[in-house]
N, C-alpha and C positions, 0 to 999 in steps of 0.2 A: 566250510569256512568262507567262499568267497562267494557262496551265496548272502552270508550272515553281513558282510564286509557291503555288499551291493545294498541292502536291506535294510542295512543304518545308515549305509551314505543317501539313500534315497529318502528314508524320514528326518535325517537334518537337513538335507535339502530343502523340504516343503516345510518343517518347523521353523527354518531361515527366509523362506516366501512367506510363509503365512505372516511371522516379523514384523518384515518390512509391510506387504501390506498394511495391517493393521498400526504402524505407524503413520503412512499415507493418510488413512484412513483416519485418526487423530487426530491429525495437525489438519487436514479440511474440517471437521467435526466443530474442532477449537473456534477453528475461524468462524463459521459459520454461528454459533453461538455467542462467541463474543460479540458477534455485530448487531444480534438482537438486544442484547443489555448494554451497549453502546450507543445505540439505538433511543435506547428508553432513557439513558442518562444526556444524553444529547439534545432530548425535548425537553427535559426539570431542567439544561441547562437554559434554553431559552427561555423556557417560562420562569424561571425562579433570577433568572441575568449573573448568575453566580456559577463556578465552575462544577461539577457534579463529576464524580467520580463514579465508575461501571458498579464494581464493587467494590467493596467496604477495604481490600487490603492492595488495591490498583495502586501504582506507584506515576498513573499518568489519568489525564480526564479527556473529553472529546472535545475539541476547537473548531470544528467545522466538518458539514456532510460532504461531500465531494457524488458528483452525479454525470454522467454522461448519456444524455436523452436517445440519442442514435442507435446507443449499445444495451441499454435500460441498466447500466451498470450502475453502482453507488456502495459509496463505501464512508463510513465514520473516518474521521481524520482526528489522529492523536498526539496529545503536546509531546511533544520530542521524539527523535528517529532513534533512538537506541534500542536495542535487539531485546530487548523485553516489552516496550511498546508495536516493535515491526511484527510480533509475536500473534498481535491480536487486530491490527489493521495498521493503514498508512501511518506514517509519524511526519509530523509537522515539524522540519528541521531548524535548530537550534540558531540563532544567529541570522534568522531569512524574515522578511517582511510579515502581517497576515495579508490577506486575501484582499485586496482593493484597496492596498497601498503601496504607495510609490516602492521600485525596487522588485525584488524578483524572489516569490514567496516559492518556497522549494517542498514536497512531498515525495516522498521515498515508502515502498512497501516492496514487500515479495512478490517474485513474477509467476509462483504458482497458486497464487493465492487473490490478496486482495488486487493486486496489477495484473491479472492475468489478461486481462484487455488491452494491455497498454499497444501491443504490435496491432491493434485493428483501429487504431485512433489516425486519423487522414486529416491533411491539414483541409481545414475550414470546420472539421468538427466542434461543436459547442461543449464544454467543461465548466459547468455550472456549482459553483460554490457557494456555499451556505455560513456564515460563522457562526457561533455559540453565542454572539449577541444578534443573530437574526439577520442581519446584513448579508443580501445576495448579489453573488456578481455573476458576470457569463465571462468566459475568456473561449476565444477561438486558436484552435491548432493552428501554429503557423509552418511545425515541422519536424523532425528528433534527429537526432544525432546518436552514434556511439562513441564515448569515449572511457577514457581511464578513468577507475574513481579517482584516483587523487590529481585529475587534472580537468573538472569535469567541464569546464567554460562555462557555469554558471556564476554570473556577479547579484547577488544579491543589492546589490547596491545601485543595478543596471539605471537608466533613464529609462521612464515609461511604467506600466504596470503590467508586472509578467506574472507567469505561473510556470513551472517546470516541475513533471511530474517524471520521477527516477526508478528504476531498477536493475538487477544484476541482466547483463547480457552473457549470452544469447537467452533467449525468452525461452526456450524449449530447453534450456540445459540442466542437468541435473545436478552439477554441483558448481560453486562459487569461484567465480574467476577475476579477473580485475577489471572487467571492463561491464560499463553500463549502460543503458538503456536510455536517454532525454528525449522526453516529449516537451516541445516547447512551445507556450499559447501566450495569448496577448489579450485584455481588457477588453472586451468587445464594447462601444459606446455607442 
């Protein structure tokens, strides 16, 4: 009996490992997929100057590539931060500038995913943004901060042309806490 006892505790064990694994395993898969057909609707959106959607039942389209040369990082950037677009890359926060106007344009994604760079970005690093009408800007790290989400000291509204790139902190953590991640850059001219 307590061999029997030992014998199914140890196959739910590795049925509850193998689980999670293959969740892990998923939700990188996802990501890594979406960004090639985010990818390819991010170029019809340049070339056709009209917003393109990934696939045909996307509830969001791509507004700009987001690249950092130093790191060879790059990621799609998609119209709104709500958890079905954070799903499949950055989201381009609601109520924030775009990208090479006045005010302080805000990007939010997951830190074990599309932001998984964001703790090796040093200020003076280049953050080079693309929009869906073509328009590229370069903005330079000036620094990050952590704070609370709901208190995060970014003004969208700021003087100057910023960028501030967001995530859940700590960057190695495994679940969702209240505090975030700002990377903060400036317009390089």
């Amino acid at each position: 009996m307590n061999r029997k006892v030992r014998l199914l505790s140890a196959v739910l064990l590795a049925a509850l490992g193998l689980a999670l694994l293959g969740q892990g395993l998923w939700i990188r898969a996802k990501a890594q997929v979406a960004q090639v057909l985010l990818e390819r609707a991010f170029s019809q959106s340049i070339a056709s100057g009209k917003p393109v959607k990934p696939w045909s039942w996307a509830d969001t389209w791509p507004v700009a590539k987001l690249s950092v040369p130093r790191l060879g990082a790059e990621a799609i950037v998609l119209a709104s931060g709500s958890g079905q677009s954070l799903a499949f890359g950055p989201g381009h926060l609601d109520g924030t500038p775009d990208a090479g106007q006045r005010g302080t344009v805000v990007y939010a994604a997951h830190r074990d995913t599309h932001f998984a760079f964001l703790g090796e970005l040093k200020p003076g690093d280049v953050v080079r943004v693309t929009r869906a009408d073509g328009a590229m800007f370069s903005y330079r790290v000036t620094g990050a901060d952590v704070v609370r989400y709901d208190d995060p000291k970014i003004d969208a509204h700021a003087a100057g042309f910023n960028l501030a790139l967001t995530t859940c902190w700590p960057l190695d953590g495994a679940w969702r806490g209240p505090m975030r991640y700002v990377v903060h850059a400036a317009l390089d001219r």
